[in-house]
C-alpha positions as a LaTeX table, in Angstrom:
\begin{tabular}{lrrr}
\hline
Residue & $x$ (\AA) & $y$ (\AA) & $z$ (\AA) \\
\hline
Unk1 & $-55.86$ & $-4.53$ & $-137.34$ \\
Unk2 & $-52.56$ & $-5.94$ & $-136.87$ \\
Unk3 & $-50.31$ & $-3.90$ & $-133.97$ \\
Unk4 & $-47.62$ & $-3.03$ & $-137.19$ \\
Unk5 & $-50.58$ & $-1.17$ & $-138.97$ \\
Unk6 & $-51.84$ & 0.60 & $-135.62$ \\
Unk7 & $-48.72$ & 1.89 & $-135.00$ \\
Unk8 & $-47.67$ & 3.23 & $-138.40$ \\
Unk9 & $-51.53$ & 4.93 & $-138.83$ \\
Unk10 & $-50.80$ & 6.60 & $-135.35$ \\
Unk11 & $-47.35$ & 7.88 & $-136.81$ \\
Unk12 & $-48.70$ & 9.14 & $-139.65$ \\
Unk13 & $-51.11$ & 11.14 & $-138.10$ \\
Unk14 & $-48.67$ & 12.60 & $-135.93$ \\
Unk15 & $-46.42$ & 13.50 & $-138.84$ \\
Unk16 & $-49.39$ & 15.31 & $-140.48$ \\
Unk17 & $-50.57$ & 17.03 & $-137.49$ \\
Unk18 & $-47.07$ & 18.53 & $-136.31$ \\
Unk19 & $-46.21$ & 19.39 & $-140.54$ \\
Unk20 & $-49.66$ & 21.24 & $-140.48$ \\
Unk21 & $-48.14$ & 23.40 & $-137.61$ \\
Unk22 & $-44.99$ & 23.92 & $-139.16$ \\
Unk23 & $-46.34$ & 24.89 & $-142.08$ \\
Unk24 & $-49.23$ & 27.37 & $-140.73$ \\
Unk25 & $-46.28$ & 28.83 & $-138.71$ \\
Unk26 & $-43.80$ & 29.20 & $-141.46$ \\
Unk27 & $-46.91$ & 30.67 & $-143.88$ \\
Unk28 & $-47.39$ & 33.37 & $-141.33$ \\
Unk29 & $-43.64$ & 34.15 & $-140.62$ \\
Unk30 & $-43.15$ & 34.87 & $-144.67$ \\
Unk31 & $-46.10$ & 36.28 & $-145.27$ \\
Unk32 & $-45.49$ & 38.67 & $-142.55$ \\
Unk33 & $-41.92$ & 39.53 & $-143.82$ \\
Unk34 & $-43.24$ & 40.40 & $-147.37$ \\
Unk35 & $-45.73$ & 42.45 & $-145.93$ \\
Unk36 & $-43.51$ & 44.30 & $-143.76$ \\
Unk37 & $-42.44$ & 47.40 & $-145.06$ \\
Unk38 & $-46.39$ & 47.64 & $-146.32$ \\
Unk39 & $-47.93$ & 47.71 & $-142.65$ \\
Unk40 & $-44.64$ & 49.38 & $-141.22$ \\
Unk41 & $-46.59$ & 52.51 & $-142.33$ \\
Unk42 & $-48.96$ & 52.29 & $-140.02$ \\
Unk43 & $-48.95$ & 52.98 & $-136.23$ \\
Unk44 & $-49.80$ & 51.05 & $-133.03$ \\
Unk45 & $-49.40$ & 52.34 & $-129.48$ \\
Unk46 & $-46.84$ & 54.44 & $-131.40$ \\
Unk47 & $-44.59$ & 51.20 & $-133.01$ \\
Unk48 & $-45.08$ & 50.49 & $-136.43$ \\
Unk49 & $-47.42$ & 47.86 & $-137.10$ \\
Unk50 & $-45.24$ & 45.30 & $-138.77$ \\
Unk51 & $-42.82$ & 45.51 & $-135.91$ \\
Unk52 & $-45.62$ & 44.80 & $-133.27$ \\
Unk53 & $-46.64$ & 41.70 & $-135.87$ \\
Unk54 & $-43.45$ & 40.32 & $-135.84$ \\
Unk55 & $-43.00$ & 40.81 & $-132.29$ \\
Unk56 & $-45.44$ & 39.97 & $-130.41$ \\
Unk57 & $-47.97$ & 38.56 & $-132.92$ \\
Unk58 & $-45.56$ & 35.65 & $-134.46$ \\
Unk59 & $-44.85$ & 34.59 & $-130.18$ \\
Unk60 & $-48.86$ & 34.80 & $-129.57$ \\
Unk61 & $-49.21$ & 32.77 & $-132.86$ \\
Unk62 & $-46.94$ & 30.28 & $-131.30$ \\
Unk63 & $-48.11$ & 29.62 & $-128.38$ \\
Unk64 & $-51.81$ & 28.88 & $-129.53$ \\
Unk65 & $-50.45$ & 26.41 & $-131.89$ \\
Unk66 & $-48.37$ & 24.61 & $-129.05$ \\
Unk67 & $-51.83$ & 24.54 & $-127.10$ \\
Unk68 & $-53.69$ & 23.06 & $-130.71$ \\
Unk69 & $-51.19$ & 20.48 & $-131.03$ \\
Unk70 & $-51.57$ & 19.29 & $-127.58$ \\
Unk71 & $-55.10$ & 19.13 & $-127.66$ \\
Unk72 & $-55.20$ & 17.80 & $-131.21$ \\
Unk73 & $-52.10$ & 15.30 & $-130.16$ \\
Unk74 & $-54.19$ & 14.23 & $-127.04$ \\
Unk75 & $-57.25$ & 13.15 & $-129.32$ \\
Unk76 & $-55.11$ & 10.64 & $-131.63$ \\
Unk77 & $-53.66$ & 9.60 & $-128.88$ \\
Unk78 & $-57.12$ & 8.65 & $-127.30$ \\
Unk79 & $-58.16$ & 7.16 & $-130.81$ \\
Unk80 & $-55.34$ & 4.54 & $-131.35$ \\
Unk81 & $-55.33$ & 4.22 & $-127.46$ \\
Unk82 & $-51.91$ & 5.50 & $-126.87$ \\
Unk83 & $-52.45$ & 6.84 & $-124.10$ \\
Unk84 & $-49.93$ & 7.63 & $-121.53$ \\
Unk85 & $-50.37$ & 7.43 & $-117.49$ \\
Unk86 & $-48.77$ & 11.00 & $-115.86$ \\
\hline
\end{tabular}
C-alpha cells in the first residue's frame, strides 16, 4: 500500500466516523423537538419532561459522543499508525 492510498483510507474513515456523530446528534435533537409538546405533559422533579430532555439530556448526549469519538478516533489512528506523541 502506497503512502497516497494510506492516507486517503485514514481520511475516509475519519469523515465517516465524525458524520456518524453528527448525524446521531442531529437525529436526537429533531426527534426530540417533534416530540416535545408530547412528553411536555409529563413531569420530572416538577419540570416538564421535554424541557429536562432538551436540557440536560441533548448536553449529556454530547458529551458521551465527544468521549466515543475519541476513543473510536484513537483506534484508526492506531490502525493506519497515525499515531501522535503527547
Amino acid at each position: 500500500m502506497n503512502e497516497r492510498s494510506k492516507h486517503g483510507s485514514y481520511w475516509i474513515g475519519t469523515r465517516v466516523l465524525i458524520l456518524s456523530v453528527l448525524t446521531t446528534f442531529f437525529v436526537c435533537l429533531v426527534s426530540a423537538l417533534i416530540f416535545l409538546s408530547a412528553m411536555d405533559k409529563y413531569e420530572l422533579i416538577g419540570f416538564p419532561l421535554g424541557y429536562l430532555i432538551l436540557s440536560n439530556g441533548l448536553i449529556i448526549l454530547a458529551v458521551g459522543l465527544v468521549f466515543w469519538f475519541v476513543d473510536r478516533q484513537h483506534r484508526l489512528d492506531h490502525k493506519h499508525r497515525m499515531i501522535e506523541d503527547i
